[in-house]
MIVO-574656 format. One line per 3 residues: number of its first residue (from 1); their letters; for each residue x, y, z of C-alpha. Coordinates in Angstrom, 3 decimals. Example, Ala and Ser with C-alpha at 12.3 -4.5 7.8 and 13.67 -1.06 7.14 Angstrom:
1 = as = 12.300:-4.500:7.800 ~ 13.670:-1.060:7.140
***
This chain:
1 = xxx = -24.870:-134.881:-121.447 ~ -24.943:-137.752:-119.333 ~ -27.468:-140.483:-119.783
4 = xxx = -30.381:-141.433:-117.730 ~ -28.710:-144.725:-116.546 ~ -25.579:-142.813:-115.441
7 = xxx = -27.081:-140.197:-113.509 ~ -29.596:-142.387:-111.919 ~ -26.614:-144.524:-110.663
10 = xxx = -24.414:-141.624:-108.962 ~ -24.787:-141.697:-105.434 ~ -27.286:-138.922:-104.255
13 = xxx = -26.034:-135.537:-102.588 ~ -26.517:-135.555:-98.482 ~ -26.001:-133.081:-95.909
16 = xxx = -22.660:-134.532:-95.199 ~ -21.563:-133.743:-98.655 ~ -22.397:-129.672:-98.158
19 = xxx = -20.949:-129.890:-94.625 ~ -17.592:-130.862:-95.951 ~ -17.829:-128.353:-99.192
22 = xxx = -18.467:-125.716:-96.924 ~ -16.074:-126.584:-94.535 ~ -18.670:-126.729:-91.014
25 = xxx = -20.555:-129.807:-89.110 ~ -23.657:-131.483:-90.510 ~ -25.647:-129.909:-87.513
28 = xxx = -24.641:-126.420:-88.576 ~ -25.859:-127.506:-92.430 ~ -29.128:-128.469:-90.752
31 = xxx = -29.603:-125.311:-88.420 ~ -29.026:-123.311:-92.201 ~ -31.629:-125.382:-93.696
34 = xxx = -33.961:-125.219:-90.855 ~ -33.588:-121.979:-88.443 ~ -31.638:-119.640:-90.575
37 = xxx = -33.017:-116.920:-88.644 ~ -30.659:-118.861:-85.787 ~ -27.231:-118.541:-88.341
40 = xxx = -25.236:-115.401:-89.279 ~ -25.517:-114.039:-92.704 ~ -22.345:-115.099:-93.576
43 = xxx = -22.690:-118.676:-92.406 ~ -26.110:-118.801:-94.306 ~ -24.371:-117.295:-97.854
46 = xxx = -21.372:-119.954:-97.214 ~ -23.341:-122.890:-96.513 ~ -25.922:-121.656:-99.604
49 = xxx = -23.071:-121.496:-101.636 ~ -22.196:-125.142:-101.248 ~ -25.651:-126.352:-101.317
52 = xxx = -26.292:-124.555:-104.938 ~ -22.949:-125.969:-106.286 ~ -23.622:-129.205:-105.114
55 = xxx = -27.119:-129.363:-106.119 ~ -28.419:-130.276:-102.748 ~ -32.302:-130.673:-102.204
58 = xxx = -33.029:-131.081:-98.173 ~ -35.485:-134.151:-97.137 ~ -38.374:-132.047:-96.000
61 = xxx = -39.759:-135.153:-94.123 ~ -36.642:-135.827:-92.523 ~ -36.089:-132.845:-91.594
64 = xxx = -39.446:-132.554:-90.160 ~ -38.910:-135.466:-88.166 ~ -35.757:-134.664:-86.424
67 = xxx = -37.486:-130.608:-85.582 ~ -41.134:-132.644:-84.976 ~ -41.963:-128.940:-87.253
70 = xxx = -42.777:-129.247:-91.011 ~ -42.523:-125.959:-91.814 ~ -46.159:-126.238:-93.870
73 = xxx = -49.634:-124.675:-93.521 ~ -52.425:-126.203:-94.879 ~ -54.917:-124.210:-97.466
76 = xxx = -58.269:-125.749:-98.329 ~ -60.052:-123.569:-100.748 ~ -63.338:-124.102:-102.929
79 = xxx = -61.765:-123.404:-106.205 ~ -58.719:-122.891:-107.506 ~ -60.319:-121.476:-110.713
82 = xxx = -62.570:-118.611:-109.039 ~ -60.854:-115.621:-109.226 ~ -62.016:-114.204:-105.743
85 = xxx = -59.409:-116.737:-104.178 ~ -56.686:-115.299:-106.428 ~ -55.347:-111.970:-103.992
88 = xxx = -56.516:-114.348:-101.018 ~ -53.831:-116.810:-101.743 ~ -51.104:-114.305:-103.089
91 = xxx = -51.373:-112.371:-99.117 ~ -51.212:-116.016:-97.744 ~ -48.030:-117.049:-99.520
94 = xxx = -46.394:-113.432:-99.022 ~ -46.844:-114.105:-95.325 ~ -46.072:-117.804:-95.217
97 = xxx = -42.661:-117.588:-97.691 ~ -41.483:-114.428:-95.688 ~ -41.593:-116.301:-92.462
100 = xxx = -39.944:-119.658:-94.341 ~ -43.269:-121.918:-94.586 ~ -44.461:-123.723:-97.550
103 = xxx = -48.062:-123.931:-98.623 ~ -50.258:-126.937:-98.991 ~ -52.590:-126.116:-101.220
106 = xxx = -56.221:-128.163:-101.826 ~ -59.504:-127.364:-103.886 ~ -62.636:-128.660:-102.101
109 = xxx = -64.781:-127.883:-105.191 ~ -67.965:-125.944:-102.913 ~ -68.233:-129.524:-101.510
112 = xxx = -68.100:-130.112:-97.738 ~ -67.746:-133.886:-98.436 ~ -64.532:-133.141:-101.256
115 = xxx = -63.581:-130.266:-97.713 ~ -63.793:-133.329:-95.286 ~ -61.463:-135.641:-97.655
118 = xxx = -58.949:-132.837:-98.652 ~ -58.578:-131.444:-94.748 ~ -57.855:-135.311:-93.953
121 = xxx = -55.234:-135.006:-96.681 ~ -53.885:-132.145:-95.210 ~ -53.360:-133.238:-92.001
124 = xxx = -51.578:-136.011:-92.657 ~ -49.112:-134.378:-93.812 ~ -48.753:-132.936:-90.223
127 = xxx = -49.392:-129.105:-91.488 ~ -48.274:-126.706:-88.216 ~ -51.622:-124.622:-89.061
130 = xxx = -54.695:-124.633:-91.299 ~ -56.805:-122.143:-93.129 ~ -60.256:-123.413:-94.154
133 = xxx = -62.780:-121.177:-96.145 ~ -65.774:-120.944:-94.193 ~ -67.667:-122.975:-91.681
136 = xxx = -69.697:-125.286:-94.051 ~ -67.702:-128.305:-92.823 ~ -69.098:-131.861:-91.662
139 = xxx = -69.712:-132.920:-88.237 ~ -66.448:-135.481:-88.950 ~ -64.603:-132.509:-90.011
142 = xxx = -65.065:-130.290:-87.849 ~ -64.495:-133.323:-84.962 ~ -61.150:-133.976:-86.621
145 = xxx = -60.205:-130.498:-86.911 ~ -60.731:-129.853:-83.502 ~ -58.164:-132.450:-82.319
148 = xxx = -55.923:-131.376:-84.495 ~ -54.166:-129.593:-81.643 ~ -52.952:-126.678:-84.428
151 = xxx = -54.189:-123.181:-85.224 ~ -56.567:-123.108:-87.647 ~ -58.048:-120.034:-89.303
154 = xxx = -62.069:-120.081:-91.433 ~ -61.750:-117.022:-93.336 ~ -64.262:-115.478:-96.121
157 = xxx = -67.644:-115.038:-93.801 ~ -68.292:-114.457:-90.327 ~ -68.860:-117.161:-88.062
160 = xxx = -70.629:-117.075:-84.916 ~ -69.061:-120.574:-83.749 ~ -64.996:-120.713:-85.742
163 = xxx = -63.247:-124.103:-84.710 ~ -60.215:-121.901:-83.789 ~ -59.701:-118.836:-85.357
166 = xxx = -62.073:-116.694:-87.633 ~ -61.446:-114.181:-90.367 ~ -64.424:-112.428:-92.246
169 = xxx = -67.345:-110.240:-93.562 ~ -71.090:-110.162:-92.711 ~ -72.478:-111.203:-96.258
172 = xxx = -75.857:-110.909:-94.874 ~ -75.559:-107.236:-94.029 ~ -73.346:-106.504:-97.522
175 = xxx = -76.365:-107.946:-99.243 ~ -79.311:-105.579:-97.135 ~ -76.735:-102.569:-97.456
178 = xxx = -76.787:-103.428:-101.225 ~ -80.578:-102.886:-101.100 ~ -80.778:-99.760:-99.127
181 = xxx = -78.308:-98.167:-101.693 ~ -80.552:-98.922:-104.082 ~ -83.384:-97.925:-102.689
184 = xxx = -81.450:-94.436:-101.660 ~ -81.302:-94.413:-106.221 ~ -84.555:-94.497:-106.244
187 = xxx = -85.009:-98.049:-107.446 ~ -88.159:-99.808:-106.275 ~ -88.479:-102.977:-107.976
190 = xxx = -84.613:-104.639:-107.293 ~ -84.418:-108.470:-108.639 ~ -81.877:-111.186:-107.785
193 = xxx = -79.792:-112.976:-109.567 ~ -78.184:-116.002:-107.790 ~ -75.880:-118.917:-109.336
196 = xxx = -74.297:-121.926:-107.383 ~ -75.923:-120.808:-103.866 ~ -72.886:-121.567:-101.341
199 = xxx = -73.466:-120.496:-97.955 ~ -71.748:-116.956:-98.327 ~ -74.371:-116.575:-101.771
202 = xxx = -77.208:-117.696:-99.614 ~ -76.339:-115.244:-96.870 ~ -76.415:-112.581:-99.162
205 = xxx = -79.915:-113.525:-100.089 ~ -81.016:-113.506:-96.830 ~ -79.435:-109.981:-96.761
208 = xxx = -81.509:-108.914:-99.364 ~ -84.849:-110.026:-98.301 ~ -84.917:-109.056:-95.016
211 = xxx = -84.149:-105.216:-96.495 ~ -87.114:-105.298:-98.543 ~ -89.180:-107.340:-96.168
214 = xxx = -88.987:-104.520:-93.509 ~ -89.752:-101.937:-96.639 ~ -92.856:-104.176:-97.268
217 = xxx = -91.427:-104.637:-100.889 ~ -90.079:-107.775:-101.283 ~ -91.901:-110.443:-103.566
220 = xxx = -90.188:-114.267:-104.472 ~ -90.967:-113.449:-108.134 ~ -87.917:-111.575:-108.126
223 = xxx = -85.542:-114.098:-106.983 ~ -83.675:-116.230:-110.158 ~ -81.320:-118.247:-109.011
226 = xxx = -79.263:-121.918:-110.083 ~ -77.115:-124.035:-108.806 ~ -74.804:-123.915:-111.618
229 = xxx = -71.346:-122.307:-111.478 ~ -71.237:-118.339:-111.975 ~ -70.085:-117.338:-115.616
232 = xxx = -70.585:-114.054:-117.679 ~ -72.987:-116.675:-119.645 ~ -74.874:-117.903:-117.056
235 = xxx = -75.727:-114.113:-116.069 ~ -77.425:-113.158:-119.008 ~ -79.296:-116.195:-119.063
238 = xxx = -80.640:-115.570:-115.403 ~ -81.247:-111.850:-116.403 ~ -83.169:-112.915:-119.535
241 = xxx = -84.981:-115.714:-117.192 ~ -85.522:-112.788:-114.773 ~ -87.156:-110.102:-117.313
244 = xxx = -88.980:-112.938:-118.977 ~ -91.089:-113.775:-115.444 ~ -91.144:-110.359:-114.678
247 = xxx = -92.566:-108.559:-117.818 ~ -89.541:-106.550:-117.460 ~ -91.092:-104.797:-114.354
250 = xxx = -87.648:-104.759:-112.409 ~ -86.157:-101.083:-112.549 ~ -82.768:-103.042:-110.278
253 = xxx = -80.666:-105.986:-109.835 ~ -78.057:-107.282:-107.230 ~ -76.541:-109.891:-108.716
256 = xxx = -73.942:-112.277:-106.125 ~ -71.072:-111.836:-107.857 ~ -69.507:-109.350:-110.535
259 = xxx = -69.538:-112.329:-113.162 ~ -73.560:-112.487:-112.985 ~ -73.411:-108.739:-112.885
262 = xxx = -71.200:-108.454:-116.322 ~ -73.252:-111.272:-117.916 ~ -76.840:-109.177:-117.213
265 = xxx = -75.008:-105.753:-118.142 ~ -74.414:-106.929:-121.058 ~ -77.449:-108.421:-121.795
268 = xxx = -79.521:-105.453:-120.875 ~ -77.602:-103.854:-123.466 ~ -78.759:-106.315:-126.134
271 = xxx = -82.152:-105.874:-125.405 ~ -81.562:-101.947:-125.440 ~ -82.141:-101.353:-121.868
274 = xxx = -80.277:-98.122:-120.458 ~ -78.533:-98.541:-117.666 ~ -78.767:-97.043:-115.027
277 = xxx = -81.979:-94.827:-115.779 ~ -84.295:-97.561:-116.718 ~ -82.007:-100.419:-114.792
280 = xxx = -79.660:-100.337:-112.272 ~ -77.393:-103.187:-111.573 ~ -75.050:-104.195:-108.866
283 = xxx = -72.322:-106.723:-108.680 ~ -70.251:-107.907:-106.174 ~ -66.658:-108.715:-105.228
286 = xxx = -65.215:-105.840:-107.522 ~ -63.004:-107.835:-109.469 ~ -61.072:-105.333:-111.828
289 = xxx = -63.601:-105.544:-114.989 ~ -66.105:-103.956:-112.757 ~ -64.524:-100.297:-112.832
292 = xxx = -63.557:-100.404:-116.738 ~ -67.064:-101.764:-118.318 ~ -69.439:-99.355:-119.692
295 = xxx = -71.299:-98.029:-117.482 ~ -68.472:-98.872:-114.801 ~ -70.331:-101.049:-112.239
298 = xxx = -71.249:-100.450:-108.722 ~ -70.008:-103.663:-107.081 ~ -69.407:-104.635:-103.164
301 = xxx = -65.356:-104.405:-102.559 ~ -63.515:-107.042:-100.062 ~ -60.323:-106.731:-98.602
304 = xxx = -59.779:-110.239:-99.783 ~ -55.289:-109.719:-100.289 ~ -55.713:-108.431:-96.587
307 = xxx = -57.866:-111.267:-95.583 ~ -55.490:-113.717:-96.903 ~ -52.452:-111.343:-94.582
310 = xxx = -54.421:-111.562:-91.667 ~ -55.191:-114.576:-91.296 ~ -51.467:-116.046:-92.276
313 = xxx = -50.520:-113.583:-89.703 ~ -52.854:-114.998:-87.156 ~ -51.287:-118.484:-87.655
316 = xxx = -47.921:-117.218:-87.592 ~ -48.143:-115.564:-83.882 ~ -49.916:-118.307:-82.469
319 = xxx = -46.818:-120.380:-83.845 ~ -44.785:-118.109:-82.365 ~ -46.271:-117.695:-78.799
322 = xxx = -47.304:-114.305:-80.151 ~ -50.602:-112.807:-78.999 ~ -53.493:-112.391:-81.428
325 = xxx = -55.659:-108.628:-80.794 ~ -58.956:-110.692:-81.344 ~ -59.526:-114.521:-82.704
328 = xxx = -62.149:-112.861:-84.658 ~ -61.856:-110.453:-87.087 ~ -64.313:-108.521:-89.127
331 = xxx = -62.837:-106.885:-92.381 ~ -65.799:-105.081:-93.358 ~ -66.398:-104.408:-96.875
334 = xxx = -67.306:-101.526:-98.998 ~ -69.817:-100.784:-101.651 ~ -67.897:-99.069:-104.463
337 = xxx = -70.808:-97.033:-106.205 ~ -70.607:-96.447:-109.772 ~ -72.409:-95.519:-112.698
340 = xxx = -74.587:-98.767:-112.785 ~ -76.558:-97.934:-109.991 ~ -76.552:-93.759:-110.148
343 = xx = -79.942:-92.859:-111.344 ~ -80.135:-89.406:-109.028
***
């Protein structure tokens, strides 16, 4: 094996090295590297060939440079630990690898202040596109992202305003269609349960009250919320909160996500509450648990891997001189009812 001092003295691979091992100009090397869709499939396997033997890594910046293209979108997302964001980011990367892009990938942590520093990250790396979750950002931000000059695409909610380009749902009305199923159960007395209170949570809040506002049946008692991050946990501490302020006089709750939802299933069925005749509960997201708990729970179901498709797609024709159908799309949502919530 040769030592560290040895192989740190060898003089370093370059793209006149493959052109010579695979027997074409430097220029041809580079069009390989950097528009193979330009090259023949036989060119592209011989000049491969080389490159693997050699062990040839291409300068991305340099290559950059010389095309003024560096090949990479920029991803800013709150969390990298939230599952929701998981099937976003796997149609993103499906898209951008199939159409040779990288993806630079940043965690704003729900924090439009932690968004404005990572998006100035981003761009100085001279990303050819963006996609931003949501349209919380700062008045800097959204100045900056403006003059970026590059497609950019907000994706998760529905924005009446997108910088660019805009792919979403209506939280609001998932949240008062959550309510009317509900009340179509026969539930009168629905509670909330929010945690961490985003601007997507909020909206689904707002969603919620205005259904039982124009029902005359909403009351603030019924609202438990905290700015804490969501966890099966922190659910059945809200739910116990909840029934403790309540007397237990809540026959239904929508909680914001399906972790809240798990965490007060599984509470109710500690304190021997049957659901869904005496309780009904609703989730939302429909993360996989949801249809395999007992009772399977009734949960509000995104197209989130198609979210993260469309709106790589989006970036991709606009790159491309491509036309776009619409620069906003709605992709709806879909409240998968289950035994939770089936009282009739």
């Amino acid at each position: 094996m040769k030592t560290a001092k040895k192989r740190l003295s060898e003089k370093k691979i370059t793209l006149v090295d493959v052109a010579n091992a695979s027997g074409v100009s430097a220029i041809t090397v580079s069009r390989v590297i950097n528009q193979p869709e330009k090259v023949s499939e036989s060119l592209r396997i011989q000049v491969q060939k080389a490159i693997d033997s050699l062990g040839y890594i291409p300068n991305q910046h340099a290559s950059s440079l010389a095309s003024s293209k560096s090949r990479v979108i920029g991803v800013a997302i709150p969390s990298l630990s939230n599952i929701v964001f998981t099937e976003v980011l796997r149609g993103i990367y499906e898209v951008m690898g199939a159409n040779g892009y990288k993806v630079l990938l940043v965690d704003t942590h729900y924090s439009p202040l932690e968004e404005e520093k990572m998006i100035r990250t981003l761009l100085s790396q001279s990303p050819e596109g963006l996609i931003i979750t949501g349209g919380d950002q700062t008045k800097a931000c959204q100045n900056f992202l403006t003059k970026a000059r590059i497609p950019i695409v907000q994706i998760m909610e529905l924005l009446a305003d997108p910088i660019d380009m805009n792919v979403g749902f209506a939280h609001g009305r998932a949240g008062y269609d959550v309510v009317k199923h509900l009340i179509g159960q026969g539930y009168e007395r629905i509670g909330f349960i929010g945690a961490r209170m985003d601007p997507r949570v909020q909206q689904r809040m707002q969603g919620y009250k205005l259904a039982l506002e124009q029902m005359g049946k909403f009351d603030k008692n019924l609202i438990v919320t905290t700015p804490e991050p969501s966890s099966i946990g922190v659910g059945g501490e809200l739910f116990k909160s909840l029934m403790a302020s309540t007397n237990g006089v809540v026959d239904a709750v929508f909680c914001v996500n399906d972790d809240l939802a798990l965490g007060a299933l599984f509470e109710a069925q500690r304190m021997n509450i049957n659901v869904p005749q005496d309780l009904a509960i609703c989730g939302f997201n429909d993360i996989e648990a949801a249809a395999y708990v007992n009772p399977s729970l009734t949960s509000v179901s995104v197209g989130r891997y198609e979210m993260g498709v469309k709106a790589a797609d989006m970036i991709i024709r606009v790159l491309n001189e491509k036309p776009i159908e619409s620069r906003k799309v709605d992709m709806g949502y879909e409240i998968k009812k289950r035994v939770s919530t089936s009282r009739l």
